[in-house]
C-alpha positions as MATLAB code, in Angstrom:
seq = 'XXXXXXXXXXXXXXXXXXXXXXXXXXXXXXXXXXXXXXXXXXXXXXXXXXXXXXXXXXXXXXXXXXXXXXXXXXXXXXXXXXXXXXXXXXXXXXXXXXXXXXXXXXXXXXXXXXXXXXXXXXXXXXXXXXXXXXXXXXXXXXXXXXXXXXXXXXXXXXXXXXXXXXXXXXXXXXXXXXXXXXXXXXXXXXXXXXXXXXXXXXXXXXXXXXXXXXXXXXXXXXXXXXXXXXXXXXXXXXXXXXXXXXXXXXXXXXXXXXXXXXXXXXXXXXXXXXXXXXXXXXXXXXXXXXXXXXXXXXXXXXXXXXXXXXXXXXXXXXXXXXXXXXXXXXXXXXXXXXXXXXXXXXXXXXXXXXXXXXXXXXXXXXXXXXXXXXXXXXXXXXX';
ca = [
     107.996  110.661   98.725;
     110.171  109.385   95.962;
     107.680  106.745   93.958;
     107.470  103.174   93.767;
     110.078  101.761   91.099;
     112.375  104.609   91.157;
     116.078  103.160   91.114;
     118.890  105.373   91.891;
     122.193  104.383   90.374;
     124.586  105.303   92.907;
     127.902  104.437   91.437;
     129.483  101.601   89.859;
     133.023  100.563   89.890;
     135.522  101.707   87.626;
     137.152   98.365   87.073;
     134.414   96.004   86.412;
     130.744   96.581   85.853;
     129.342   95.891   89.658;
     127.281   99.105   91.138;
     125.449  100.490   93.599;
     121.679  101.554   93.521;
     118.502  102.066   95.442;
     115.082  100.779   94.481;
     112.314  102.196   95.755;
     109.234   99.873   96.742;
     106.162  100.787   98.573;
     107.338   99.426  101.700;
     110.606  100.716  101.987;
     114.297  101.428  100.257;
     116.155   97.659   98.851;
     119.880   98.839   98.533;
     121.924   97.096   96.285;
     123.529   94.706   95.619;
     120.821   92.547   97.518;
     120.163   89.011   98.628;
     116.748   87.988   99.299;
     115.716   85.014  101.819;
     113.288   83.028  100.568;
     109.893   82.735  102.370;
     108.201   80.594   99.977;
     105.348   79.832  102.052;
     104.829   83.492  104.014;
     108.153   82.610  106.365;
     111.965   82.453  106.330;
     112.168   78.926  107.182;
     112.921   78.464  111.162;
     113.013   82.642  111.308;
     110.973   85.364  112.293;
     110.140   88.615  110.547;
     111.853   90.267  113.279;
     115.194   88.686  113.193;
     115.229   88.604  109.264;
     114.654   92.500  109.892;
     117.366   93.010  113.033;
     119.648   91.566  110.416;
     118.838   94.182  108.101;
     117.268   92.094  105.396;
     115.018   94.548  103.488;
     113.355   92.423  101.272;
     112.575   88.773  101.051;
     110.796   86.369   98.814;
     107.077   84.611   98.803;
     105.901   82.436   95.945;
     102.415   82.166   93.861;
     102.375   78.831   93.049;
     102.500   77.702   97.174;
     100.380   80.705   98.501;
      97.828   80.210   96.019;
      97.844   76.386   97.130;
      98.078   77.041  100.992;
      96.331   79.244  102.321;
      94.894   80.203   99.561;
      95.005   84.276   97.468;
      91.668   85.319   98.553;
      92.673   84.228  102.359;
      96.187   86.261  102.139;
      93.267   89.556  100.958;
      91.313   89.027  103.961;
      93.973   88.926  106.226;
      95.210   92.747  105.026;
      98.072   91.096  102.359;
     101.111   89.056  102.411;
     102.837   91.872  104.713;
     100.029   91.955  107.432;
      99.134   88.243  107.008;
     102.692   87.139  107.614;
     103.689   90.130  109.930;
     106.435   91.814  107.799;
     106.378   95.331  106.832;
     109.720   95.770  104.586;
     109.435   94.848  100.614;
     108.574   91.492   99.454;
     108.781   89.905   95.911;
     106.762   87.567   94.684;
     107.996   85.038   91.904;
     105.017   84.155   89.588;
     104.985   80.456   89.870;
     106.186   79.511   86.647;
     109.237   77.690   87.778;
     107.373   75.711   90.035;
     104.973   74.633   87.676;
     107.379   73.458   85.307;
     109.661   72.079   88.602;
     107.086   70.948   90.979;
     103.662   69.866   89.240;
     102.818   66.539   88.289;
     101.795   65.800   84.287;
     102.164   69.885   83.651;
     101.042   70.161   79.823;
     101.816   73.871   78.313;
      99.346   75.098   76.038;
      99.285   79.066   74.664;
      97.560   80.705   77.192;
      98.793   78.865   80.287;
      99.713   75.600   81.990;
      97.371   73.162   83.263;
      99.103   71.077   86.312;
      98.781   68.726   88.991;
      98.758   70.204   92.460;
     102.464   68.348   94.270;
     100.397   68.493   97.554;
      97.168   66.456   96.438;
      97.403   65.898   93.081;
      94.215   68.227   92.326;
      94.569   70.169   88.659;
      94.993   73.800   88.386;
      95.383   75.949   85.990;
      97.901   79.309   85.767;
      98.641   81.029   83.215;
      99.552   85.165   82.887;
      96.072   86.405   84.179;
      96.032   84.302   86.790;
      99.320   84.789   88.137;
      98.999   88.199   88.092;
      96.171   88.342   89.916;
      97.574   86.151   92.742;
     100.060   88.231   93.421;
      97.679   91.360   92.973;
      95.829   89.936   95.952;
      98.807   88.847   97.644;
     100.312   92.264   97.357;
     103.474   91.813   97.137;
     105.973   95.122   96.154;
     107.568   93.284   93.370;
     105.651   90.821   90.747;
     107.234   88.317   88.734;
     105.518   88.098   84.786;
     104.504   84.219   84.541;
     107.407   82.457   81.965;
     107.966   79.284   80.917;
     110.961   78.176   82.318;
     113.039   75.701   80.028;
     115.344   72.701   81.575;
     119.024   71.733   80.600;
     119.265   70.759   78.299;
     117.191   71.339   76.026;
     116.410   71.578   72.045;
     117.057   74.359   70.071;
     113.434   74.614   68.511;
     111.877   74.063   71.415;
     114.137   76.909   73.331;
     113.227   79.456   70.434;
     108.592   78.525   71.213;
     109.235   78.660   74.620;
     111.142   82.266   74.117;
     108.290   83.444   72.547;
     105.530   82.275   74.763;
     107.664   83.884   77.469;
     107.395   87.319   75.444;
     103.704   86.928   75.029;
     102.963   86.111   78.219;
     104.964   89.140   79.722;
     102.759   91.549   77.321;
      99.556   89.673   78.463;
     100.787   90.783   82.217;
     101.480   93.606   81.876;
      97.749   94.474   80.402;
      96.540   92.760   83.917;
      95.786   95.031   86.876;
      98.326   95.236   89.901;
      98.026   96.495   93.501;
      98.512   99.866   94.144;
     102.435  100.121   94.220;
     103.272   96.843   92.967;
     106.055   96.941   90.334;
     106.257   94.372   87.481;
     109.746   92.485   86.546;
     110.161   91.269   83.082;
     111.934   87.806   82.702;
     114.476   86.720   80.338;
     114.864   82.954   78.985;
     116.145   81.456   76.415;
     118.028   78.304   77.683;
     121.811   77.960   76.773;
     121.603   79.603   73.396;
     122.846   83.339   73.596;
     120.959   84.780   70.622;
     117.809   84.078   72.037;
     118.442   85.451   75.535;
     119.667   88.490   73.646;
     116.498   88.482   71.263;
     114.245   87.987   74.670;
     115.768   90.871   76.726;
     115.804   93.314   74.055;
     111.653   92.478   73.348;
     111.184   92.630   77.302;
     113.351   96.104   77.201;
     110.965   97.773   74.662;
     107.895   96.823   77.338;
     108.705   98.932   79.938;
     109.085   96.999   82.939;
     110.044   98.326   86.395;
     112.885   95.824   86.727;
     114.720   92.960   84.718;
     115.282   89.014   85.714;
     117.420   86.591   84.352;
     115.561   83.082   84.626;
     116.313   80.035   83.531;
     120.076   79.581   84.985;
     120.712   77.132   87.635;
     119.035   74.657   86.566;
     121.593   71.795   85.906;
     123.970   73.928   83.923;
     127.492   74.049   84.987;
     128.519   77.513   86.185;
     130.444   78.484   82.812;
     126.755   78.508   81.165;
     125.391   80.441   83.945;
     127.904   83.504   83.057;
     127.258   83.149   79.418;
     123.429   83.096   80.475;
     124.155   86.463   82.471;
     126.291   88.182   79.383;
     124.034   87.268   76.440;
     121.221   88.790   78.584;
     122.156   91.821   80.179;
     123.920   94.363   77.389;
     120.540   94.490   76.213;
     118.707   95.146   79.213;
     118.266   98.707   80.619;
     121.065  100.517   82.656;
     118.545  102.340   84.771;
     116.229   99.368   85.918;
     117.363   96.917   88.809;
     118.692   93.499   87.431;
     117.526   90.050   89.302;
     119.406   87.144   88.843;
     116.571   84.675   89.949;
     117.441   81.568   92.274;
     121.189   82.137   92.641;
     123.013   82.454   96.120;
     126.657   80.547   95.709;
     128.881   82.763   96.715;
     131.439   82.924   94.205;
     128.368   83.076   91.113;
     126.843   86.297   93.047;
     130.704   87.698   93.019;
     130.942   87.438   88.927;
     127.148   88.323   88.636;
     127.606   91.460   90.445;
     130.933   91.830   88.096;
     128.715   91.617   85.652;
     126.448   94.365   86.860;
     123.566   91.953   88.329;
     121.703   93.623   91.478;
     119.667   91.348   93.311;
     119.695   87.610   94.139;
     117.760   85.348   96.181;
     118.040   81.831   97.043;
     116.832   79.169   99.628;
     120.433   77.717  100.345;
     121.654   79.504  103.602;
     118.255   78.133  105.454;
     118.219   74.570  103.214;
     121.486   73.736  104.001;
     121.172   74.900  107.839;
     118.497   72.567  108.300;
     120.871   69.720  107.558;
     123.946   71.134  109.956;
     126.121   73.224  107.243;
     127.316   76.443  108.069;
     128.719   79.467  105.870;
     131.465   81.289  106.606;
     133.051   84.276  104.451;
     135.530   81.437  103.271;
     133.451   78.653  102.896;
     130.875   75.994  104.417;
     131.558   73.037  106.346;
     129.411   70.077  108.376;
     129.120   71.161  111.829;
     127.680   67.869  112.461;
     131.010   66.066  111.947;
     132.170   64.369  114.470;
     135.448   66.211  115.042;
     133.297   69.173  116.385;
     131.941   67.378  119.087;
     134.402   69.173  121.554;
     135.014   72.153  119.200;
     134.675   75.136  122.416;
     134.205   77.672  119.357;
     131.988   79.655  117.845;
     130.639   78.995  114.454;
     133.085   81.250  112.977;
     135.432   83.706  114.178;
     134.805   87.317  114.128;
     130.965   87.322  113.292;
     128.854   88.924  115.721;
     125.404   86.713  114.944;
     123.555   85.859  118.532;
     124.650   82.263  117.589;
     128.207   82.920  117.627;
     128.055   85.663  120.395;
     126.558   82.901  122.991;
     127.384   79.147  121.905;
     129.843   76.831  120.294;
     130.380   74.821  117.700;
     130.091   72.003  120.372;
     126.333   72.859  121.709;
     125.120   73.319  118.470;
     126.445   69.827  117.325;
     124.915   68.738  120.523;
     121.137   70.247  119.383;
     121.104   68.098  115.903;
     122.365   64.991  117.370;
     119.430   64.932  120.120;
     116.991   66.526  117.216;
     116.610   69.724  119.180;
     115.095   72.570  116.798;
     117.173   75.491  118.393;
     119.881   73.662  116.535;
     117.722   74.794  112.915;
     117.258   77.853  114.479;
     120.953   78.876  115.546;
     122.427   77.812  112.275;
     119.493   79.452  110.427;
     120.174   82.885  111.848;
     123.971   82.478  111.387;
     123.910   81.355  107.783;
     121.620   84.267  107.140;
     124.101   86.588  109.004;
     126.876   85.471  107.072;
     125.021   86.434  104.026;
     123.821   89.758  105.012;
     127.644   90.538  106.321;
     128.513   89.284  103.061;
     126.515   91.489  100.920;
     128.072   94.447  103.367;
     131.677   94.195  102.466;
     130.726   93.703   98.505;
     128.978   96.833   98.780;
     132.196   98.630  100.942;
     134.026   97.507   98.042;
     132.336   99.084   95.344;
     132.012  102.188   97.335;
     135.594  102.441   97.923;
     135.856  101.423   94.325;
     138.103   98.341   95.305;
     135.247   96.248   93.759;
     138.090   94.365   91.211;
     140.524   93.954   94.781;
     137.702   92.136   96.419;
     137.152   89.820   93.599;
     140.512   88.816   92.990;
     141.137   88.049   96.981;
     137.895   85.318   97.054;
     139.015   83.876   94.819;
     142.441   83.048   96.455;
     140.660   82.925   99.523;
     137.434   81.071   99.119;
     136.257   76.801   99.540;
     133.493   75.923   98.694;
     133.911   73.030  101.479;
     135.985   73.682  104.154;
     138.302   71.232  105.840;
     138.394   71.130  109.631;
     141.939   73.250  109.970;
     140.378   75.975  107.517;
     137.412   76.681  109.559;
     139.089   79.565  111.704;
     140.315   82.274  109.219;
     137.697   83.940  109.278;
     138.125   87.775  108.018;
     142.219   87.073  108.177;
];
């Protein structure tokens, strides 16, 4: 059995810098390029483990900072683990709770060897800092641990950019001396905000550590997506060629499409079930508001050529029907769809660098691609 953290480079395309690789995690093979749902809370959002995994999802997210809130670490451990507690047996990665702290809790002050915060669910202070994260997620055991960083908002100062930088690298070393769960691989995270030197300096110090994989943090936050690519380029020369790549909380489309041109691997992010639950649905040319009136009598299917159980069995008119009268099947359709669209997604990029066509592929989203669909574009679908 090939070990936990081994990552086979497969290929990568001849034109651009996108590629194909295996990671090996003790619960099973991720192939990528990957997107990750998010199951912050020990579930895909409206989903169950079995459709995420009839789908072919391999691996999927759970969070620290909410697990360690609700239910609670040492519950998760009696229960068997995050994959018996929550009934999935294919990787899972854990992020370490450091965005949320800085995102999510109340009055958060940052001192050296942690952050003390308010709890967004009661208002109760906790404390996390890189011992304690790690050892969440050692009980939680999880496949794939996050290091706890300090994640930095835009914008932000120049000297504060450079302390936070280096609390980030101390605070991966103090991780990594922490004990794990048998298996359990450890991903370094680069920050450094906007300024390129410092996500350089930070990926080369978290390259000399040895970790099992590499994120990029601290993009997406309010930056406009030219800064994201910069974020992605001033990072990643200096990050190892033979360890999987993580560009953390991204899932647009078109951003995963230059990522991956820029030799990113995985992604994960919460928008094909956030924006489901409000009556959006993705297509491989774009979204649109299936709760718009001018669906009402639409006899279609979501989208044309996708083989989802949604699209296979109702129409854009039913569905409409479900959120108007509040029905949750409505979630749950569009949920699964979105999802699907993803995963079939994440297929033809990886046809594409196989056939080496990777560049080809690029070239026709962007021709091809809305980010917001008008009525009369929603039924191209693969044409």
């Amino acid at each position: 059995m090939t070990p936990p953290g081994t990552f086979d480079l497969l290929s990568t395309d001849p034109s651009t810098r996108a590629r194909l690789g295996v990671l090996h995690t003790a619960h099973g093979l991720v192939e990528t390029p990957v997107f990750m749902p998010v199951g912050t809370q020990a579930t895909v959002k409206a989903m169950s483990p079995e459709e995420i995994s009839g789908m072919g999802y391999q691996a999927i997210l759970g969070n620290t900072y909410h697990l360690n809130l609700r239910p609670g670490a040492d519950l998760v451990a009696q229960c068997g683990g995050l994959h018996r507690f929550m009934g999935w047996d294919r990787a899972i990665l854990t992020d370490s709770g450091g965005f949320q702290v800085w995102s999510l809790g109340r009055l958060n002050k940052i001192q050296e060897e942690g952050v003390v915060f308010q709890s967004h669910i009661d208002g109760s202070t906790h404390f996390m800092g890189p011992k304690e994260s790690m050892e969440i997620q050692r009980k939680l055991g999880s496949d794939i641990a996050m290091v706890f960083d300090e994640c930095m908002p835009y914008p932000v100062e120049r000297d504060y950019a450079e302390r936070a930088v280096a609390r980030t690298l101390r605070w991966a070393a103090d991780c990594l001396e922490q004990p794990k769960a048998e298996g359990q691989l450890r991903f370094g995270i680069v920050q450094g905000g906007v300024f390129e030197d410092l996500r350089e300096t930070c990926a080369r110090e978290l390259a000399t550590m040895g970790f099992d994989g590499y994120a990029i943090g601290g993009v997406s936050v309010g930056e406009p997506d030219e800064l994201i690519l910069k974020g992605i380029e001033s990072s990643i020369d200096a990050l190892p060629e033979d360890r999987p790549r993580y560009l953390m909380g991204v899932g647009v489309f078109g951003q995963m499409v230059e990522a991956i041109a820029r030799g990113v691997d995985m992604f994960d992010c919460v928008l094909p079930t956030r924006v489901a639950r409000n009556g959006t649905a993705y297509t491989q040319r774009g979204r649109f508001a299936l709760r718009n009136a001018v669906y009402k009598e639409d006899l279609r299917p979501i989208e044309k050529d996708c083989d989802c159980y949604a699209c296979r069995n109702f129409s854009r008119a039913y569905i409409r029907h479900l959120f108007n009268t509040e029905e949750l099947l409505g979630i749950r359709l569009l949920t699964l769809h979105n999802l699907h669209c993803y995963r079939r997604f994440m297929e033809k990029i990886k046809a594409a660098i196989r056939e080496e066509r990777f560049q080809v592929f690029r070239e026709e989203f962007k021709r091809g691609y809305s980010p917001v669909l008008k009525p009369d574009q929603t039924w191209h679908g693969d044409e």
